[in-house]
C-alpha positions as CSV (number, residue, x, y, z in Angstrom):
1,X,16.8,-128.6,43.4
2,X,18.2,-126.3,40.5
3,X,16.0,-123.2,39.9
4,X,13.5,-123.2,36.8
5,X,14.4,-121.6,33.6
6,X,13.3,-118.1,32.9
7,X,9.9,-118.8,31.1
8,X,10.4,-118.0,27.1
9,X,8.1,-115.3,25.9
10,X,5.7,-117.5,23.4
11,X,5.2,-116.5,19.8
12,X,2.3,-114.8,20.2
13,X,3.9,-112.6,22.5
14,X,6.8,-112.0,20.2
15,X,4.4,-111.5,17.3
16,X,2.6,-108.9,19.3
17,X,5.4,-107.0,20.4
18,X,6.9,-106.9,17.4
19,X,3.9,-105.5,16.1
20,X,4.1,-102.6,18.6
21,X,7.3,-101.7,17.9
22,X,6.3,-101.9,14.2
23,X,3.8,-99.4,15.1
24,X,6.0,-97.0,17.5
25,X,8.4,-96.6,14.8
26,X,5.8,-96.2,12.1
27,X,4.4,-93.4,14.2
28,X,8.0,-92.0,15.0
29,X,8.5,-91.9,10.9
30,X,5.3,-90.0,10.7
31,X,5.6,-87.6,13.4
32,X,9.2,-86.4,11.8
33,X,8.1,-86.6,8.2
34,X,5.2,-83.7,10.0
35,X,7.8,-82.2,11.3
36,X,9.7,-81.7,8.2
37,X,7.2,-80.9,5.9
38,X,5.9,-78.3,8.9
39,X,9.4,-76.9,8.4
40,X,9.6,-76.6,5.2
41,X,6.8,-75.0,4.5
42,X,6.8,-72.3,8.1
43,X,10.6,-71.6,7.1
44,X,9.6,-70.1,3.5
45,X,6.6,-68.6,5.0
46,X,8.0,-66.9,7.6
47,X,11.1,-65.2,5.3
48,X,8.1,-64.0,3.0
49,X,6.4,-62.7,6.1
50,X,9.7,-60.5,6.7
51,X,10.3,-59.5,3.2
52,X,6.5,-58.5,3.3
53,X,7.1,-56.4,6.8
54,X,9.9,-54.7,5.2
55,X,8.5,-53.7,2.1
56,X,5.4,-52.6,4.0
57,X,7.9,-50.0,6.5
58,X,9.5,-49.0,3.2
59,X,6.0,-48.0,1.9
60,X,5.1,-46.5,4.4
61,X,8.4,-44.2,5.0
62,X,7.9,-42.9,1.1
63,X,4.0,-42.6,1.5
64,X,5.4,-40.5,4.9
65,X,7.9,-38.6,3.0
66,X,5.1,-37.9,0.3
67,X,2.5,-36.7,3.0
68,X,5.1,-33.8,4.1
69,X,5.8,-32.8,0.2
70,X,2.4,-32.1,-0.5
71,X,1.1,-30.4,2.5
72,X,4.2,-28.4,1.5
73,X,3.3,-27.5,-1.8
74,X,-0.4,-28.3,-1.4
75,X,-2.6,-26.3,-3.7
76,X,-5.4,-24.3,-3.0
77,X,-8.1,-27.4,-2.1
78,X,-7.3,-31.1,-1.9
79,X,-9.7,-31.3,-5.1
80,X,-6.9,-30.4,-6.8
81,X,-4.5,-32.7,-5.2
82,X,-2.8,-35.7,-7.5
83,X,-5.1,-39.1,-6.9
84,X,-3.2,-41.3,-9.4
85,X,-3.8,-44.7,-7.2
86,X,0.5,-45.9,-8.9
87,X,1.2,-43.1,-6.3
88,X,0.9,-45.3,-3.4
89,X,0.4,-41.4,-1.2
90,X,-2.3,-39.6,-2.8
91,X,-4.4,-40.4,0.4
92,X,-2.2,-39.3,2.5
93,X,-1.1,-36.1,0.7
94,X,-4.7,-35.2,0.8
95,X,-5.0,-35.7,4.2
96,X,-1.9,-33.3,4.6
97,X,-3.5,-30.6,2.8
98,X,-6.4,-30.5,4.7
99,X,-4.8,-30.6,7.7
100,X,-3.0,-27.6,6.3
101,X,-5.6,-25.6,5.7
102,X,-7.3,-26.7,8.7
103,X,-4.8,-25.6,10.7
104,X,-4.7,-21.9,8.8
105,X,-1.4,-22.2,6.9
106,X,-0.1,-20.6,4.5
107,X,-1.0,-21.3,1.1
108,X,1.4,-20.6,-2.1
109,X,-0.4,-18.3,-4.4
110,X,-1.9,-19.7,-7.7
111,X,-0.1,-19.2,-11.1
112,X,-3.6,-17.7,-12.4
113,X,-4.1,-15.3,-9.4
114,X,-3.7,-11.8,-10.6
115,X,-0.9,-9.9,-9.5
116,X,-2.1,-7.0,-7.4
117,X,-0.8,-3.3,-7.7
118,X,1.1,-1.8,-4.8
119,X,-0.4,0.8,-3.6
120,X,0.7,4.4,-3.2
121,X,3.1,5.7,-5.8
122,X,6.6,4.1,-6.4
123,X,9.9,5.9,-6.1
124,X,12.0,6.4,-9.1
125,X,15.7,6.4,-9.6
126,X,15.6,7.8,-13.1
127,X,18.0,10.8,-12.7
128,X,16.5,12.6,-15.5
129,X,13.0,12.3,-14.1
130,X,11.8,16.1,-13.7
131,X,10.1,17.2,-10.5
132,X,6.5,18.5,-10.8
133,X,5.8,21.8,-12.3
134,X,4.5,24.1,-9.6
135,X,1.2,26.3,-10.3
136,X,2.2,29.1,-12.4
137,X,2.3,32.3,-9.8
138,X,-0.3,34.8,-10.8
139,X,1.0,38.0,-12.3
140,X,-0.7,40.6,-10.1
141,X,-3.7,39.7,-7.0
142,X,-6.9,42.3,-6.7
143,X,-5.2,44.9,-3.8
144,X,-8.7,44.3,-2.2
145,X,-10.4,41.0,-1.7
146,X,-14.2,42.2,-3.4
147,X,-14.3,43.0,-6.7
148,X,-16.5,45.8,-8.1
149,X,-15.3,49.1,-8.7
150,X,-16.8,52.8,-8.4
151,X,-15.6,55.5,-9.9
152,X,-13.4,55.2,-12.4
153,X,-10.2,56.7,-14.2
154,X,-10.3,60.2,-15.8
155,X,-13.7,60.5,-14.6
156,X,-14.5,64.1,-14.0
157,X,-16.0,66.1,-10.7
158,X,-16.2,68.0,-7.6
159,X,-13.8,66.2,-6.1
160,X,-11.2,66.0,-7.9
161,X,-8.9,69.0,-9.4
162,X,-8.7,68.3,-13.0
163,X,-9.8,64.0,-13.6
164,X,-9.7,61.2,-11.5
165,X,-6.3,59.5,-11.7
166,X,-7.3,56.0,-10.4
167,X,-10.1,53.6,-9.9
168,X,-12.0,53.2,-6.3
169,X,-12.8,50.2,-5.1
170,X,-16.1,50.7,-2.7
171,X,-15.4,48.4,0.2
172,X,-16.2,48.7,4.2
173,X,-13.5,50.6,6.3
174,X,-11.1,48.1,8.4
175,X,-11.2,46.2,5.2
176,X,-7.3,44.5,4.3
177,X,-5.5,45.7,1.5
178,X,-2.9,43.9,-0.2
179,X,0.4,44.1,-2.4
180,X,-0.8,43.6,-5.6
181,X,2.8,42.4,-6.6
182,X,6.1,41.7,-5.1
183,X,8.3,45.0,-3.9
184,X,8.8,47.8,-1.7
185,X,6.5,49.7,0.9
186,X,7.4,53.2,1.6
187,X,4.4,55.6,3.7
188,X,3.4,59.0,3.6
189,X,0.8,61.7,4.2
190,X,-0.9,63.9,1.8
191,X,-4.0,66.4,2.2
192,X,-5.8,65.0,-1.0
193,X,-4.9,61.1,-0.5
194,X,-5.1,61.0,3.0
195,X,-2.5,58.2,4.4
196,X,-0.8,56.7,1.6
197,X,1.4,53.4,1.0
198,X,3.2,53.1,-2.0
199,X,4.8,49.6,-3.3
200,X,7.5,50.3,-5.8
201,X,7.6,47.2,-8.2
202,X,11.1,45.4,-9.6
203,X,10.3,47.3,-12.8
204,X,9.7,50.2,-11.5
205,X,6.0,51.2,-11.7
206,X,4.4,52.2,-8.2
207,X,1.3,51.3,-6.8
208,X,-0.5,54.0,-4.8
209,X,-2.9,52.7,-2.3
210,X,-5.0,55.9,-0.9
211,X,-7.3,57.1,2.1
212,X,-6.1,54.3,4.3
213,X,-7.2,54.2,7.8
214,X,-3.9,52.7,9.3
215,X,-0.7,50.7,8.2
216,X,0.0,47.3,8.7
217,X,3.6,47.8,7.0
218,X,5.2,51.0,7.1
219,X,8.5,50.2,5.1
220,X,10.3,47.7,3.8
221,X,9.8,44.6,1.2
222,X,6.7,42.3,1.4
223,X,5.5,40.0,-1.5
224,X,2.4,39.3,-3.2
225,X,-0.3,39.0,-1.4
226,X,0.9,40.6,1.8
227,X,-1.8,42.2,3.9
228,X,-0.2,46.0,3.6
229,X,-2.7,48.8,5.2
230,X,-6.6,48.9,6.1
231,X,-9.1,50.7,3.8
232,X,-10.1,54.0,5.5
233,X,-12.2,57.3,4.6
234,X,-8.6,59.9,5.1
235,X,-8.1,62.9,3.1
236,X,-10.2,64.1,0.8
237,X,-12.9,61.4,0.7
238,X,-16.3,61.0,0.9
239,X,-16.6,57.6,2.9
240,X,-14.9,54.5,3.1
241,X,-13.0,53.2,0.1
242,X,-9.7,52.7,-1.9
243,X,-8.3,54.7,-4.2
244,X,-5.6,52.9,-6.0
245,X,-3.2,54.3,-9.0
246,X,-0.7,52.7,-11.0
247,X,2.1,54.9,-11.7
248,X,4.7,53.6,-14.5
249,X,8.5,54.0,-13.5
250,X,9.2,58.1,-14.7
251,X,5.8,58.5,-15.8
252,X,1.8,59.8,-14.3
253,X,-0.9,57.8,-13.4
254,X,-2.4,55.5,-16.2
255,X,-5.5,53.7,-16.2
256,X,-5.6,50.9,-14.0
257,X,-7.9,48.7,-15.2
258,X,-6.0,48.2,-18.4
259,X,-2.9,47.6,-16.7
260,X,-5.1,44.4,-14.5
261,X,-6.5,42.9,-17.8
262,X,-2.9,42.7,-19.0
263,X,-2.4,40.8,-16.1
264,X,-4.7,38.2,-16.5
265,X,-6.9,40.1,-13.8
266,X,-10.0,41.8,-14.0
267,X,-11.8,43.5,-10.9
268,X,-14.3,44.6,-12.0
């Protein structure tokens, strides 16, 4: 007996599976018309998204670059720092600057500081520039360091053969005696003056120091100043003290106290 024919699916059948497939490829259009419109609008987002990340790094290399150019020329206080906000930095120069400061830099001095003086005095190359004037040397110096004087010249008396022919100056034995001027020291004896030292000027005149005790120079040049002799009571004295006379060059003795006022010197 000859097989039966492969059953027919019905129409219902054929209606409903047609309506399945209707459906499948219904879904199929919607799933890629998702897909697309996911695409399209991921694709532009995501380019925006790296145009976004680059101009962020290049805003934040110049904000970087800023930062370093104002903590190197920071002023005095981040007060005075630029906060324009079209500067896209001022934060971060700020921050700079007080990390500066924090950290005990430097800082670059303000226009309006004043500009200190240097201290001690300042060499000069002027070649005319004249050196400073010593102190004017004194003309003649007291041959004792006490003023005061006794007796005085031409003064007449016992002890003396016709007048006194200097001035005395009373002052304790031992006590120095010095050159009343630059010159020459020669020594002697004599009965009336005792030990004598004589200092024989440039010009001339001589200085006779009398009754001396002992010599400190016996010959030679000395200046001004110099200690000379020691005060003494030798000769013809009656204690301590020292009989000085000035002598001009080929002349006697002359009154000494004249001769020290001319000299811008008075003993007494």
């Amino acid at each position: 007996m000859a097989p039966d024919a492969a059953a027919r699916p019905t129409r219902a059948e054929l209606r409903l599976a047609a309506r399945e497939q209707s459906r499948a490829e219904r879904r199929g259009a919607a799933k890629a018309a998702t897909r697309t419109a996911l695409l399209r609008v991921a694709l532009p987002s995501v380019a925006a998204l790296g145009v976004a990340a680059a101009a962020a790094v290049t805003v934040q290399g110049e904000t970087d670059q800023r930062a370093q150019a104002a903590g190197r020329t920071a002023p005095h206080t981040a007060a005075e720092a630029p906060d324009n906000p079209a500067d896209g930095g001022a934060e971060a120069a700020k921050a700079a600057a007080q990390q500066a400061v924090a950290a005990g830099g430097p800082t670059q001095a303000s226009r309006g500081d004043a500009r200190q003086p240097l201290a001690g005095a300042q060499p000069t190359d002027d070649p005319t520039a004249q050196p400073t004037a010593e102190p004017a040397k004194p003309k003649v110096v007291m041959p004792v360091a006490q003023h005061g004087l006794g007796e005085l010249f031409g003064e007449a008396g016992t002890h003396w053969a016709n007048r006194h022919t200097g001035i005395d100056f009373p002052v304790d034995g031992g006590s120095q005696v010095m050159a009343v001027t630059d010159g020459t020291i020669r020594t002697l004896w004599n009965p009336s003056y005792g030990y004598m030292s004589i200092l024989k000027m440039p010009d001339g005149t001589e200085a006779w120091y009398c009754h001396l005790r002992a010599y400190k120079v016996r010959k030679g040049p000395v200046k001004q100043g110099d200690v000379i002799a020691f005060v003494g009571s030798s000769g013809n004295s009656t204690g301590p003290h020292l009989h000085f006379e000035i002598r001009p060059a080929g002349s006697g003795p002359v009154d000494p106290l004249p001769w020290f006022l001319s000299n811008g010197l008075d003993p007494r």
